[in-house]
N, C-alpha and C positions, 0 to 999 in steps of 0.2 A: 504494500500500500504506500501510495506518493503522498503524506501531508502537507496543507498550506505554510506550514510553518517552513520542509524543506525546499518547498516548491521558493519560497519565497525571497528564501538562501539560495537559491542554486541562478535566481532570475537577477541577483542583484551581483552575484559572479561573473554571470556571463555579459551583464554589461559592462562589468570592471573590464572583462579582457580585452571590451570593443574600444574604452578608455584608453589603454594602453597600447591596443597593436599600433599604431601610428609608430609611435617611440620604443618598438622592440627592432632590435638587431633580426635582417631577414632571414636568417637560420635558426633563430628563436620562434619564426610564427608559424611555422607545421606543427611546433605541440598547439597554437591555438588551434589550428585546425581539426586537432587529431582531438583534444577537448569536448572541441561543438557539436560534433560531428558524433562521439560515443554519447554525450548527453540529448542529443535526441533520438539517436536509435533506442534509447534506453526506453524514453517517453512513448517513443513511437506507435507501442500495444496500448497505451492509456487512448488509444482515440484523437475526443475532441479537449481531452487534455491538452495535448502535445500543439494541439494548433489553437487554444485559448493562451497556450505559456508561450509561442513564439509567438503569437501577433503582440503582445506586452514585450516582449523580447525585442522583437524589428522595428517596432515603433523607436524603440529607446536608441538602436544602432541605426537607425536612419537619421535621427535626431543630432545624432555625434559628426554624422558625416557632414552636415547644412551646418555645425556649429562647428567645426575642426579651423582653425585661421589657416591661412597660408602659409607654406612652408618655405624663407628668406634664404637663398644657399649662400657660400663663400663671396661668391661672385656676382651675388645682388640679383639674381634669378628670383623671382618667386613663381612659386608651383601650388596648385591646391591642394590640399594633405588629403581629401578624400581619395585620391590614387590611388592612397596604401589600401585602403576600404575596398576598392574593385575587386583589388585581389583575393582581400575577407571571404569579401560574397561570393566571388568566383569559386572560390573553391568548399563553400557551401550551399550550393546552388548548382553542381556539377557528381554525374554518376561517376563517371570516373576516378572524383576524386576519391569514392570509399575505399576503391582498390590500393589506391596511393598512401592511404596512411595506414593500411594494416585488418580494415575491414572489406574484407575480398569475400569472405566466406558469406555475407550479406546477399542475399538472393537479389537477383534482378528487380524483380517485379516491387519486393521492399524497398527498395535503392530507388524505382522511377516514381513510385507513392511520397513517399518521405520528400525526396526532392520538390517534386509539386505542391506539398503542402508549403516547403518552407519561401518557394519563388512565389506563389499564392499570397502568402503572407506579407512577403517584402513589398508584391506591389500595392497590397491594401494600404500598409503603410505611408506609402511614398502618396500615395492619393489622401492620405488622413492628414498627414505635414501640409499637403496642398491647399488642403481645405482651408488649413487652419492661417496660410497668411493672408496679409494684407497688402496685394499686389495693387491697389487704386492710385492714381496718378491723378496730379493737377497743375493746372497751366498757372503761370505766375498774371497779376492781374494790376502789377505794378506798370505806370505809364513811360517807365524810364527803362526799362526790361522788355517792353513788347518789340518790335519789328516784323520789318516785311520782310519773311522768308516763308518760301512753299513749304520749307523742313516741318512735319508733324511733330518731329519732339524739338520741334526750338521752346525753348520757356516752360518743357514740361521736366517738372520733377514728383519724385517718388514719395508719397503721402507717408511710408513707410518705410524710411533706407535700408533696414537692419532685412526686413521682411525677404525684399526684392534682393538681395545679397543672398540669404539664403535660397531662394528659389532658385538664383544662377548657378550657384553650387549642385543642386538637387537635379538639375537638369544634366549639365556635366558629368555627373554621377553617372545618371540613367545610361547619357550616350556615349559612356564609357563601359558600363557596366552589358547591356542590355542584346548589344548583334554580340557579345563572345557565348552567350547562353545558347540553347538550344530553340530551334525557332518554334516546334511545337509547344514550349512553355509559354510564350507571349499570344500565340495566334489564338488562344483563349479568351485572352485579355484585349481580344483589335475591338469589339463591342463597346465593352465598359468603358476601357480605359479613350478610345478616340470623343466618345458622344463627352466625356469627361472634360476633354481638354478644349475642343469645341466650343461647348458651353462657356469655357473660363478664356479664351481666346475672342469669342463675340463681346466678353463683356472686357475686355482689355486687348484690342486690337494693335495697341503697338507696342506691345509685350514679344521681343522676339524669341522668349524661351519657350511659348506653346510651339510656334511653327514648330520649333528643334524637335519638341517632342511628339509631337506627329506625324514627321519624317520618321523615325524610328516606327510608329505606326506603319505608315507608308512600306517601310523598306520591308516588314514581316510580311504585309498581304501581297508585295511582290515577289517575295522569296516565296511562298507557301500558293501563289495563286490564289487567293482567299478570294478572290471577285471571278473566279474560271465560270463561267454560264449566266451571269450577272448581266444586265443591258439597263439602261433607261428606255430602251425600244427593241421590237419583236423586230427578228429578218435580219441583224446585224451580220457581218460578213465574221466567222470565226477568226479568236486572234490565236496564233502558233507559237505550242508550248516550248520554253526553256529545257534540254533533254533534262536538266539536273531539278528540275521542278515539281516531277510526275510523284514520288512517292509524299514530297512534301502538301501537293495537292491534296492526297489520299488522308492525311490528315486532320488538315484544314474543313475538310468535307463531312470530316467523321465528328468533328469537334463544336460545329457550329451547323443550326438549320437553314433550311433554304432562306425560311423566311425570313431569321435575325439577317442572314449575309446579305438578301436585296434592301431589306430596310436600312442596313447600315452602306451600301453602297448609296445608296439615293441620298442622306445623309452627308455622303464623306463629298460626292459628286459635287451635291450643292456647295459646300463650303470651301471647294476647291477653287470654283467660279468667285465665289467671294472673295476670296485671299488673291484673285489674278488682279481683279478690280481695286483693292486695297493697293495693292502693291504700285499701281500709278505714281502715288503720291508718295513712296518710301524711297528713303535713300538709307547707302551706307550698310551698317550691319541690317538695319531692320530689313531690309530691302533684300541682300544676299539669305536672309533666312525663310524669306517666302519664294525666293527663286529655287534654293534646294528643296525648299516643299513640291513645290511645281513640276521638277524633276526626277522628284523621288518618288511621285504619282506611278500607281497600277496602268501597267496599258489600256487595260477594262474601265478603267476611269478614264483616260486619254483618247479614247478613239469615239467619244461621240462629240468630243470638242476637238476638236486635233488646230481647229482653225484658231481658237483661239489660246489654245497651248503654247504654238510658235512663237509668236512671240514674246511670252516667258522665254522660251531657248532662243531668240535670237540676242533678247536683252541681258541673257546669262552670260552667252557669248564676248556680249559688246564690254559689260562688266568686268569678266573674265582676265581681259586683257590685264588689267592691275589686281587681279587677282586669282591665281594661276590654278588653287582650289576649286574654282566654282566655272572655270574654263573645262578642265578636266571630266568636272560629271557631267557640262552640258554637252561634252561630244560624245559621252558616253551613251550618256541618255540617248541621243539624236543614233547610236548605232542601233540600243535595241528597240526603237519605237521601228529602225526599217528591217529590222529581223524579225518582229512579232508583228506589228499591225499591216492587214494588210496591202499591197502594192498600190491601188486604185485609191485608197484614203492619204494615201504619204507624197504619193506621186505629182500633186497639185502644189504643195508647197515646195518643195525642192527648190528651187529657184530665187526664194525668200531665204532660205537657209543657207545654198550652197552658195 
């Protein structure tokens, strides 16, 4: 039998450890690993134990990660010390890793359970931190501060500096943490987690840390095909699968209904169109974050606007040039919209592009 009292001990440990990986020597943090990792297989038989103790658990090491300062090197570098964190999670949040510190003998099937509960929990967290700031902005309304400029965030600052500090951190996190996982863990999560950020994106549109986390949205229903049979309209011309995509499909399919994956494409569709309109008026980072959105788009979402997608890619392009990142995925993009979509839909703009 697990009592509150141990339980209570064992929850204020394993945040201590999360305390301290940052500041351990990297050949000291396999024993954290090796730790976390026997103290949940331990819980594992208790159920909804085990997933009541880690959502108290992940909140608290989520919490560390958004609140960890910067880390100054010799040379006046600063880095964000959640980095060390990637690697935490990484390797609790990964089957392979039980093999790695000495629980091999762990069945498969226990290994892909456990794991899912604990990436389950992580991202509840990271949405409950969400919630909980105050990302609202306001224009200065002093007469000596105003000017003419088209720039949307001239005169705007942050209602809450500390808040919006942690949220850039938390996203960082995410898009370091989130394409090394396994993409069937997130493609669960395209539903919740996009209608999520949406919503907090409409009501704070020059916030560029939602696009960031969208894109990551984006990049799983690309990898997994999560929109494969998907249309805003009946009769469309098939788009041509990726070889390395068919089992990830298989997935995707098995994991979500027809009807959440159309409701959630009409959704992702519409908003996609919003953010091409938005982004008129953006420059700079805000601007480059809704262009890798635009890029990072499902073909199954691109091919009933293809016309107005271009020029997102042409303006990635023009961008591009001072910025060598966002050059790169727009000719990426530009090769696999002419390997999957097909010839008669791509064929018209050429010319605009090339």
């Amino acid at each position: 039998q697990v009592g509150p009292m141990f339980l209570d001990i064992l929850k204020r440990l394993m945040v201590k450890m999360a305390d301290v990986y940052p500041r351990l020597h990297w050949k000291k943090r396999n024993g954290v690993h090796i730790a976390a990792s026997r103290a949940f297989l331990c819980l594992f038989p208790k159920g909804d134990l085990l997933q009541r103790f880690f959502a108290d658990v992940s909140y608290q090491w989520v919490l560390r990660v958004c609140s960890e300062p910067p880390k100054i090197s010799a040379d006046g570098t600063t880095t964000l010390a959640q980095s060390d964190y990637v690697d935490f999670f990484y390797n609790l949040l990964t089957d392979k890793h039980f093999a790695k510190v000495g629980l091999i003998s762990v069945s498969d099937d226990r290994r892909s359970v456990l794991v899912s509960v604990l990436y389950d929990e992580t991202i509840k967290s990271a949405l409950r931190v969400m919630e909980k700031l105050q990302l609202a902005t306001e224009r200065a309304t002093d007469e000596d501060t105003l000017g003419t400029t088209s720039d949307p965030l001239a005169n705007v600052d942050a209602t809450v500096p500390k808040d919006h500090q942690i949220f850039i951190t938390l996203v960082d996190f995410c898009a370091k943490l989130l394409p090394k996982l396994q993409s069937n863990l997130l493609v669960r999560w395209v539903d919740v987690l996009g209608r999520q950020v949406i919503q907090y994106s409409s009501k704070s549109p020059l916030i560029s840390g939602f696009y960031k986390l969208l894109r990551l949205v984006f990049d799983i229903c690309r990898r997994t095909r999560y929109f494969a049979g998907c249309s805003t309209a009946t009769g469309q011309p098939k788009i041509k699968d990726e070889p390395a995509a068919a089992t990830a499909t298989a997935t995707a399919r098995a994991t979500n209904t027809e009807g959440s994956r159309q409701a959630c494409f009409q959704l992702f569709h519409k908003f996609v169109q919003e953010v091409l309109t938005r982004s008129h008026n953006f420059k700079d980072e805000l601007l480059a974050s809704c262009l890798f959105l635009a890029l990072a788009t499902p073909v199954e979402l691109v091919q009933p606007n293809v016309g107005d997608m271009i020029p997102a890619l042409t303006t990635a392009l023009r961008v591009g040039l001072s910025f060598p990142k966002l050059a790169t995925q727009a000719v990426q993009t530009f090769e696999r919209w002419l390997r999957q979509l097909p010839r008669d839909v791509m064929q018209p703009h050429l010319p605009t592009v090339v």
